[in-house]
C-alpha positions as CSV (number, residue, x, y, z in Angstrom):
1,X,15.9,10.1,-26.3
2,X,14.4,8.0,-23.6
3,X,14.1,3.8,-23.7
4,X,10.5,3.5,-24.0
5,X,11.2,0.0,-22.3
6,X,13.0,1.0,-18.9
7,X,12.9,5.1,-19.0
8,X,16.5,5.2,-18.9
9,X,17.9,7.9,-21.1
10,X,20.1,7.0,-24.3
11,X,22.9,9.2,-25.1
12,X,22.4,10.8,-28.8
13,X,24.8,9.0,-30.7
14,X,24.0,5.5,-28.6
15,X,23.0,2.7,-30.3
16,X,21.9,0.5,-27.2
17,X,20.1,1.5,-24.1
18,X,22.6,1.3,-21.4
19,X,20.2,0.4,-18.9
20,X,18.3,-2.9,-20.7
21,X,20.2,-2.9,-23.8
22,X,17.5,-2.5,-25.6
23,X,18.4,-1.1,-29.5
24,X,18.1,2.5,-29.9
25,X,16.9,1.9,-33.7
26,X,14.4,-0.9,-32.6
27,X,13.1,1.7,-29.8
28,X,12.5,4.8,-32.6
29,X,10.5,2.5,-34.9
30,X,8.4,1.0,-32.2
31,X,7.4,4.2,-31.0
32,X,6.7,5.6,-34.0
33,X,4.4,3.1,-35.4
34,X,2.2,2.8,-31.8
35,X,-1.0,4.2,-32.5
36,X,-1.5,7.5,-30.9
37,X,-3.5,6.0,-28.1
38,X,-0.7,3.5,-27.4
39,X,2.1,6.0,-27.2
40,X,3.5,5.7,-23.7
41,X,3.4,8.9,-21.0
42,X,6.4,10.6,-21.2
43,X,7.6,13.3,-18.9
44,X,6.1,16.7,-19.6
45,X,9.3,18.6,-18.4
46,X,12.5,16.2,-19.3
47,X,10.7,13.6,-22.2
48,X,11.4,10.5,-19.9
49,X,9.5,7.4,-19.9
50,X,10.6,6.7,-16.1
51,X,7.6,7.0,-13.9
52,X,5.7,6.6,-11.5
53,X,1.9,6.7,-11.8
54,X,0.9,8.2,-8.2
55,X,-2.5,8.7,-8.9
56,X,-5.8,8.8,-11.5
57,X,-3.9,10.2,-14.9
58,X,-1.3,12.0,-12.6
59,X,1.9,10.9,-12.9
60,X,5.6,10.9,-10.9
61,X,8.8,11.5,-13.4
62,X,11.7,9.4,-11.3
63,X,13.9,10.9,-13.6
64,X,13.9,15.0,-12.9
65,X,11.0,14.2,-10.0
66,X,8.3,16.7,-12.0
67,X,4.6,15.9,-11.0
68,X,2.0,16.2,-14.2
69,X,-1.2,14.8,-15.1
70,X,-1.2,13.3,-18.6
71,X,-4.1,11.6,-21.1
72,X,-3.5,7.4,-20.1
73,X,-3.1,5.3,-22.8
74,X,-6.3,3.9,-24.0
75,X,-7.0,0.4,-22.2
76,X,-5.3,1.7,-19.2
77,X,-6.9,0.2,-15.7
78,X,-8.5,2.8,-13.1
79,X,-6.7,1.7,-9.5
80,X,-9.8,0.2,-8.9
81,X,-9.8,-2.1,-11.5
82,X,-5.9,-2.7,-10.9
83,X,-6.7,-4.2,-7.2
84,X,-9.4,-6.3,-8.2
85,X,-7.5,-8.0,-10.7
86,X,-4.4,-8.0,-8.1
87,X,-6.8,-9.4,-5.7
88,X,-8.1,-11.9,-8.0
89,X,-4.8,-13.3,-8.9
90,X,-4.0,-13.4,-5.0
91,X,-6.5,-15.6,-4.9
92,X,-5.5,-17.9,-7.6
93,X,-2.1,-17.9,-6.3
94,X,-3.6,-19.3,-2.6
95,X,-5.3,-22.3,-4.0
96,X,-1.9,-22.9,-5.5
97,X,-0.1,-22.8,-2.3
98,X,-2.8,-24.7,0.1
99,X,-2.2,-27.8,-3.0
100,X,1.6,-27.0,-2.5
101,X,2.0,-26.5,-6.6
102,X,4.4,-23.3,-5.5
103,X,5.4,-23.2,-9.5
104,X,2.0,-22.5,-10.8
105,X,1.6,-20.0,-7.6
106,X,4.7,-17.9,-8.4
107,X,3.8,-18.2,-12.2
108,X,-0.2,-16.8,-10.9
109,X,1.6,-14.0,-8.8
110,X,4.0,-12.8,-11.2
111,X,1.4,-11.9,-13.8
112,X,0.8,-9.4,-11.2
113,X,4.0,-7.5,-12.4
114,X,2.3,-6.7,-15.4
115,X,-0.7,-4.9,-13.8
116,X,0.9,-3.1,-10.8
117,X,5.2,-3.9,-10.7
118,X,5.5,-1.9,-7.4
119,X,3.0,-3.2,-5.5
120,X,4.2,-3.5,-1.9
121,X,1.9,-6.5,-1.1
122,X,2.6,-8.4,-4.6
123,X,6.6,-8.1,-4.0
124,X,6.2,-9.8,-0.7
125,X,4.1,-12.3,-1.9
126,X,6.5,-13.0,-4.7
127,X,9.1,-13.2,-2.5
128,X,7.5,-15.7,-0.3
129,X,6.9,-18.1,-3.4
130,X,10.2,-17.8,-4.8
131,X,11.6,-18.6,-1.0
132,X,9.2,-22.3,-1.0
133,X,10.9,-23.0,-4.2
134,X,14.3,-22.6,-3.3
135,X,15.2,-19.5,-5.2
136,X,17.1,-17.7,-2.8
137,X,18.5,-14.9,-4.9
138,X,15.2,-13.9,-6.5
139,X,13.1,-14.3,-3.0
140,X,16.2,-11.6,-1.4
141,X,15.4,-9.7,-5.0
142,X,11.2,-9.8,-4.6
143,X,12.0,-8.5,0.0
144,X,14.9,-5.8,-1.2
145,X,12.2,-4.3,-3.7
146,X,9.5,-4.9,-1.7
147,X,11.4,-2.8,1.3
148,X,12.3,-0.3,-1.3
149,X,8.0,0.2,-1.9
150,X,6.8,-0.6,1.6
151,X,9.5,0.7,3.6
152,X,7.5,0.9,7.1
153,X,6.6,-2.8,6.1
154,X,8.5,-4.6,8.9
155,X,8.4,-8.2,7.7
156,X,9.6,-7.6,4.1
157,X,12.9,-7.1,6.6
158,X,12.1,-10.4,9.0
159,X,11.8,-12.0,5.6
160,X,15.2,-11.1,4.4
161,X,16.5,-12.5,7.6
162,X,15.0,-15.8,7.4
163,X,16.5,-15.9,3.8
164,X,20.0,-15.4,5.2
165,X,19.3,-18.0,8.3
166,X,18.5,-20.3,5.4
167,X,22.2,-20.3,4.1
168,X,23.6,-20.3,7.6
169,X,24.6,-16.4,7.9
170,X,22.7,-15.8,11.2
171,X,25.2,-12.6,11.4
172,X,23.9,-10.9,8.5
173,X,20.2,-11.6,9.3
174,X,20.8,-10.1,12.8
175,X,20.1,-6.6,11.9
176,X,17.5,-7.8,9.9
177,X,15.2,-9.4,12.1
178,X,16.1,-6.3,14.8
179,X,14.8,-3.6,12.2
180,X,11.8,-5.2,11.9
181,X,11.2,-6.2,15.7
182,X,11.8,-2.5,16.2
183,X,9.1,-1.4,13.9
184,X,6.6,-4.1,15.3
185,X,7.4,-2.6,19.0
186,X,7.0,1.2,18.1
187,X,4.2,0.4,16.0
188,X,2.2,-3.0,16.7
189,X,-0.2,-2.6,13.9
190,X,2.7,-2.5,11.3
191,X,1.9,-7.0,11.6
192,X,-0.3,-9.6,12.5
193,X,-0.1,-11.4,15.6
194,X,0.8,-14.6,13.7
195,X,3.6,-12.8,11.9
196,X,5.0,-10.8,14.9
197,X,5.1,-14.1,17.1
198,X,7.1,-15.6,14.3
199,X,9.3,-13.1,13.8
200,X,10.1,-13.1,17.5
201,X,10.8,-17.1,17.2
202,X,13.1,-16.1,14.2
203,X,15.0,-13.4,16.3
204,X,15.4,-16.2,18.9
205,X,17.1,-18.6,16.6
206,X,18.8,-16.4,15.3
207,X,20.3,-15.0,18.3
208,X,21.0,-18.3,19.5
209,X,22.9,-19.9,16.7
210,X,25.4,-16.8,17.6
211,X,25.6,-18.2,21.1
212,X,23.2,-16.0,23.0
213,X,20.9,-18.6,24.7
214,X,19.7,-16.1,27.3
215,X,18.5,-13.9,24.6
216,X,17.3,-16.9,22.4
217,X,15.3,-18.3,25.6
218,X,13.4,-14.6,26.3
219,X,12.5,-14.0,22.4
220,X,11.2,-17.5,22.6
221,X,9.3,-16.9,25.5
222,X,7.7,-14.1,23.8
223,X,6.9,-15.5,20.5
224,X,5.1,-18.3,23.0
225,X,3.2,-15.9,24.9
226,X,2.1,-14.3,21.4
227,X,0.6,-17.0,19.8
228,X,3.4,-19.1,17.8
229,X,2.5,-22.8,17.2
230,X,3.8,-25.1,19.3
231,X,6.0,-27.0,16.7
232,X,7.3,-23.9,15.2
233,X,8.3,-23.3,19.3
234,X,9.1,-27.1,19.6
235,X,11.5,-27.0,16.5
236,X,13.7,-24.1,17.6
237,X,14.1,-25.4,20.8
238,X,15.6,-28.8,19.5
239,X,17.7,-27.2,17.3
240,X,19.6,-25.0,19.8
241,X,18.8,-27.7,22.8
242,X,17.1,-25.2,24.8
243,X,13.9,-25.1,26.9
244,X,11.0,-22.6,27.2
């Protein structure tokens, strides 16, 4: 039997799922009262509940990693539909954020993870609103998944770096912020100007709170001759008593 709640499979004689900890006897009568159209998709080949829906009624089992197309539940969203509530909510979340009320934006955003959980976008945006509240651990939860979606997505990685500069551990943000420079140099389209210029600044500091103040003068140059604001320049420069 699969846990109809995570996907994760339950050993015969378990009475838990060891995965959410859901109960095995709560999960066999929930499932069989559903009404027919409200039984979840299951694998076709294995019986798991873990996947992936990769496309219009065609699904991807992260269990055995079979492909199928299966009958939706009724009520379920076309991807259409999906993104225009997504984008909707986005919204929302924004006039949130420009009012500075980052609790009702992160409680906007994360009705999100009801419509589409692995959204790429969502995650990073989650991420973001968790980090203006102070909730380290679940902002470095929201960029891990996030990079784990969008891999090729450069600043889910800057992100995680700034998280770490945050708690003073430039060292661990290092690698970071030089993944995801190296992705915005093979590939310049992979960010905005605005967020490659920052992340350059970030590098910078970074760099130079480890005592490189060469290297923390020429990423600051760049992040300058990109676009950065002048204070986001002006601030980095105080704090490691530098000039650009």
């Amino acid at each position: 039997m699969f846990c109809i709640y995570c996907g994760t499979r339950i050993p015969d004689n378990g009475a838990f799922c060891p995965a959410c900890g859901a109960k095995a006897a709560v999960i066999k009568a929930e499932e069989k009262e559903r009404p027919a159209g409200m039984r979840a998709v299951v694998c076709a080949a294995c019986g798991s509940g873990n996947l992936k829906r990769i496309g219009r009624s065609e699904y991807l089992c992260e269990h055995c990693g079979s492909r199928f197309f299966a009958q939706e539940p009724d009520g379920a969203m076309s991807r259409e539909e999906e993104k225009a509530k997504l984008l909707a909510l986005f919204a929302e979340a924004k006039t949130y954020a420009d009012k500075g009320d980052y609790q009702a934006e992160l409680i906007a955003l994360s009705k999100g993870m009801e419509l589409v959980p692995e959204d790429g976008t969502l995650l990073l945006k989650l991420g973001r609103a968790s980090s203006r509240l102070g909730l380290v651990q679940e902002a470095m939860d929201y960029y891990r998944k996030a990079a784990e979606v969008s891999p090729h997505d450069p600043i889910v990685y800057v992100n995680q770096g700034v998280e770490y500069m945050k708690q003073e551990m430039a060292a661990e943000a290092r690698p970071l912020f030089e993944k995801g420079i190296a992705m915005i140099e093979a590939d310049p389209m992979s960010a905005s100007t605005a967020d490659a210029a920052v992340t350059y600044a970030n590098y910078a500091f970074c760099i130079g709170k480890l005592g490189d103040l060469a290297g923390a003068r020429k990423y600051l140059t760049i992040a300058k001759k990109k676009g950065c604001n002048e204070q986001t320049l002006d601030y980095f420069c105080k704090a490691l008593k530098i000039r650009v």
